[in-house]
N, C-alpha and C positions, 0 to 999 in steps of 0.2 A: 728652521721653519717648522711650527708645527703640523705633524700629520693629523690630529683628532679631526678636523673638519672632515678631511675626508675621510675616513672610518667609519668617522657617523651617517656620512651621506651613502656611502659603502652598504650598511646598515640599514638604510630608509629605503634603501632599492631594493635591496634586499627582504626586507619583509613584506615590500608592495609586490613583489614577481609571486611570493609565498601565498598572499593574500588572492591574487589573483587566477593567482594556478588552485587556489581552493574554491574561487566561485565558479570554475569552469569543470574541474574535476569533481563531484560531488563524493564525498567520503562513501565507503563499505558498510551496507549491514552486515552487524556481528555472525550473522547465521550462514554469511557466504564467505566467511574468510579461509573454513577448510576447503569449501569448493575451489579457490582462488590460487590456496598456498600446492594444493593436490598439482593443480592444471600446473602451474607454474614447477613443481616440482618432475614433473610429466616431461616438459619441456626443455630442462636441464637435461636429463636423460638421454632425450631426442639430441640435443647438443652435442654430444658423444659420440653419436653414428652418423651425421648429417647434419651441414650446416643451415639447408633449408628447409629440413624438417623440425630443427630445433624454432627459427622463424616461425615457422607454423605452430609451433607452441605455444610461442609466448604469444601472437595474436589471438589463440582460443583462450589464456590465460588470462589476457584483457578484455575480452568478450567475457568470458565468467564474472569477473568484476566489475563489470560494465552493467549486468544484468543485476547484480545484486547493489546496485546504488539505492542511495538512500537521500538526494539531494534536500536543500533547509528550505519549508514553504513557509509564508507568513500567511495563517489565518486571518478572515475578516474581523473586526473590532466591533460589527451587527451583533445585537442579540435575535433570538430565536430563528434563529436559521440550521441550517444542515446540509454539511459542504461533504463533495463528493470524499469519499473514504480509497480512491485508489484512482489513479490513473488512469485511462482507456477511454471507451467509445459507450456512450447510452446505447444497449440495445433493447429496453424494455421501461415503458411505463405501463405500468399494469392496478389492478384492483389484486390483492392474491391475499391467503393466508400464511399467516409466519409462520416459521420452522413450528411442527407437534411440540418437539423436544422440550421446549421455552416454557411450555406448559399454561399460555397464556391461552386468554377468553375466547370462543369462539368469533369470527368475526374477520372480514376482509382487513385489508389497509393497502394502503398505495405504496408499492415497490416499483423503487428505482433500481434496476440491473448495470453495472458498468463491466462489459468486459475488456478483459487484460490480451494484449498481445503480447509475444515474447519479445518486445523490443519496446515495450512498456516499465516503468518504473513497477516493480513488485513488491513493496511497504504497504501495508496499510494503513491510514490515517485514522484518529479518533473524529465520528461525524458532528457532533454533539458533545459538551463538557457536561461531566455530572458523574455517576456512582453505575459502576459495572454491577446491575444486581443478579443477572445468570448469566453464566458462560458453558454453553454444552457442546460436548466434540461427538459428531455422529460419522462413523465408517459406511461408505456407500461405494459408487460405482464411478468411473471415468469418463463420464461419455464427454463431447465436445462441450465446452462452455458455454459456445453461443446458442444452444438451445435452450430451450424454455425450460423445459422438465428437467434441464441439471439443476434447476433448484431445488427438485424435490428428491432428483434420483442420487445425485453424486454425493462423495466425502464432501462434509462441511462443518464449519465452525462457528456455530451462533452467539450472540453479546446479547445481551438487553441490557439496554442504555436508559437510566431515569434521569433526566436534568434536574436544575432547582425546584424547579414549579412541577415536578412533578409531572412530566409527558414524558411518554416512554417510545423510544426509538429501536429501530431489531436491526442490527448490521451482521451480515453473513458472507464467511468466506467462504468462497466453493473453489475445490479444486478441481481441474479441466482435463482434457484430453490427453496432454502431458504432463501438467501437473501430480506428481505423488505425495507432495509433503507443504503440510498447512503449520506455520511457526503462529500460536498468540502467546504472547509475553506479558496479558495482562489477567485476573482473574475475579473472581466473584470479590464483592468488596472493596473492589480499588477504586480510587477517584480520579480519572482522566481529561485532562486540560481538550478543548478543540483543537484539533489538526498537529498532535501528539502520533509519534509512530507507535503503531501496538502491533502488529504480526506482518508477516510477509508469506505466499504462496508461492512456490518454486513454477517455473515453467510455464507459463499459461494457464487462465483463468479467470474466475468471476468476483466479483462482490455484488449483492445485493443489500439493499437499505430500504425498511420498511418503514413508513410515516404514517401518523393518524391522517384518516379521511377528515377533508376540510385544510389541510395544509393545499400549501400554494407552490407546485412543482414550476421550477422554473429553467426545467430542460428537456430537452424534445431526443426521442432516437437518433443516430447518428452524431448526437455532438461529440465533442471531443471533451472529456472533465481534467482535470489538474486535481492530487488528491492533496487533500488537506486546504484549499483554494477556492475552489469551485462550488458556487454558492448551488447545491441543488431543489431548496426549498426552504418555504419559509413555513415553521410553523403557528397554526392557531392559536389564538391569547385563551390563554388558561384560563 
C-alpha cells in the first residue's frame, strides 16, 4: 500500500498550521531582533538560578517581540488619499506649521496627529506613494506624546513626501515620553510605494501628518487609525 497520499496530506496540513500561525503571529521588525534575542538571552540565564524567574523571562522576551511587530496591511487601491502612517488614536486635528527644518513656505496646513501606545503596533507606514524629497533628523526633548507642543519640542524625524501630481505631504515622527530611539530606513531620493514600512519609534509615541489646506480629513480625535489602512484624507485635484 502506498504511503504518498499521505505524506502529501501530511504536508498540506502542514503548511496550512504554518500559514496560519503566520496570520496570527505577525513577523519581527529587523531593528527589534537584538531587543528580542538580548531579553530571551536574559532569560536563559534566569533558567539557571530559578525556574520561575526563567518563565518570567521568556514572557518579557515575548513582550519585546510582541512590541516590535510589523504585521502585513493591504493599502487601499483609491488614488489620492492619505492613510494613516502608524497605528494609534487621532489626538489632533489642527491648522499648524510644518517642521522649520523641511525648510518649506511659510504657511499653515492641516495636521493630523496619531498617538502610539505602547501596546500599539510601532512601524511606520508610507502615507502617500511618490519621491522622499527631504528627510531631516532634529534632536530635542521627551516630553509626553500626547501634548501639543511635542510637535514642536521633542526629537523628531521629518519626510517630505511629493506624489505624481506633484502635492506634497510632511509625515513626522516624534519620539515620546519613553521613547529614545527614532529608526527611518528610507532617505532623500527614494521612491516609496503606499503603506510600505519605512521607520519605527521604540516605546511610545507620535506621528504627525501634514496635508494641504482644502484636503478632506476624514477622521475625527479619538478614533482609532490602523497604519498603512486607514484612509485619513482625501486629497485636492491638482
Amino acid at each position: 500500500m502506498s504511503t504518498e497520499p499521505t505524506k502529501a496530506s501530511d504536508t498540506g496540513r502542514l503548511a496550512h498550521i504554518i500559514a496560519l500561525t503566520r496570520s496570527v503571529v505577525p513577523p519581527m521588525h529587523p531593528a527589534g531582533r537584538p531587543f528580542a534575542l538580548g531579553a530571551a538571552g536574559f532569560a536563559l540565564l534566569l533558567r539557571r538560578f530559578s525556574r520561575r524567574l526563567g518563565v518570567l523571562g521568556f514572557v518579557l522576551a515575548g513582550a519585546v517581540g510582541w512590541f516590535f511587530r510589523e504585521p502585513k496591511r493591504v493599502p487601499p487601491s483609491r488614488t489620492g488619499v492619505v492613510v494613516a502612517a502608524a497605528d494609534g488614536a487621532v489626538s489632533h486635528v489642527v491648522l499648524a506649521e510644518p517642521p522649520a527644518e523641511l525648510g518649506l513656505p511659510s504657511g499653515e496646513r492641516l495636521r493630523i496627529s496619531v498617538f502610539l501606545s505602547v501596546f500599539d503596533v510601532h512601524v511606520q507606514r508610507v502615507p502617500v506613494a511618490g519621491l522622499v524629497t527631504r528627510a531631516v533628523y532634529r534632536p530635542g526633548k521627551f516630553l509626553s506624546a500626547d501634548l501639543d507642543k511635542a510637535s514642536e519640542d521633542n526629537e523628531r524625524n521629518s519626510l517630505l513626501l511629493t506624489t505624481e501630481n506633484g502635492t506634497e505631504v510632511v509625515v513626522v515622527q516624534i519620539a515620546g515620553l519613553i521613547a529614545r530611539r527614532i529608526v527611518c530606513q528610507v532617505a532623500e531620493g527614494d521612491k516609496v510605494d503606499l503603506g510600505d514600512t519605512y521607520g519605527l519609534i521604540r516605546f511610545g509615541s507620535r506621528v504627525d501628518i501634514y496635508v494641504p489646506v482644502g484636503s478632506r480629513v476624514l477622521v475625527e480625535p479619538g478614533q482609532r487609525t490602523i497604519g498603512g489602512e486607514t484612509v485619513l484624507a482625501e486629497l485636492p485635484e491638482a
